[in-house]
C-alpha positions, -999 to +999 in steps of 0.1 A: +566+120-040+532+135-029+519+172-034+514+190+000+496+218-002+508+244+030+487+277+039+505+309+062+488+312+093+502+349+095+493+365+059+468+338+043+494+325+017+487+294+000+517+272-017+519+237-032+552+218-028+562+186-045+585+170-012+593+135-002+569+125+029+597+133+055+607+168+045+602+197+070+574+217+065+574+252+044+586+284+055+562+321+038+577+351+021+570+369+053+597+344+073+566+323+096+562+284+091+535+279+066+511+244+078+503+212+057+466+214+045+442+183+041+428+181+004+416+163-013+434+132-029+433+118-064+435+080-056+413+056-069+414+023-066+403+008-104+405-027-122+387-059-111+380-068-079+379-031-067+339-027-061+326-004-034+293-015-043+293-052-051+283-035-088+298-060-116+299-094-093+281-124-106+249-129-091+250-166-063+241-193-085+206-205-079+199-234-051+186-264-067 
C-alpha cells in the first residue's frame, strides 16, 4: 500500500496516510476534505540492465 501525503485547503494541515490506492480521500480536524499531494517517490529501479546512462555496458567490439 502506498503513503499519500494529504494537505487542508481550509487551515494548512498536512497528514500522511498509509491507504490502499482506491480509498477515499482524507477528511481535517476542522471537518473539510483534506487533498492528495504530489511528492516525491522513493522508487528506483536497481540491478543489471537498469542504466539511465548506458554507464556499466560493454563497449561495441571493434570492426575488423
Amino acid at each position: 500500500m502506498p503513503i499519500y501525503e494529504y494537505r487542508c485547503a481550509d487551515c494548512g494541515t498536512e497528514e500522511e496516510a498509509l491507504q490502499p490506492v482506491d480509498a477515499p480521500p482524507l477528511k481535517c480536524k476542522c471537518g473539510k476534505p483534506m487533498t492528495k499531494l504530489v511528492s516525491r517517490t522513493s522508487f528506483a529501479l536497481k540491478g543489471r540492465g537498469w542504466y539511465s546512462d548506458h554507464y556499466g555496458l560493454k563497449p561495441a567490439a571493434a570492426k575488423s
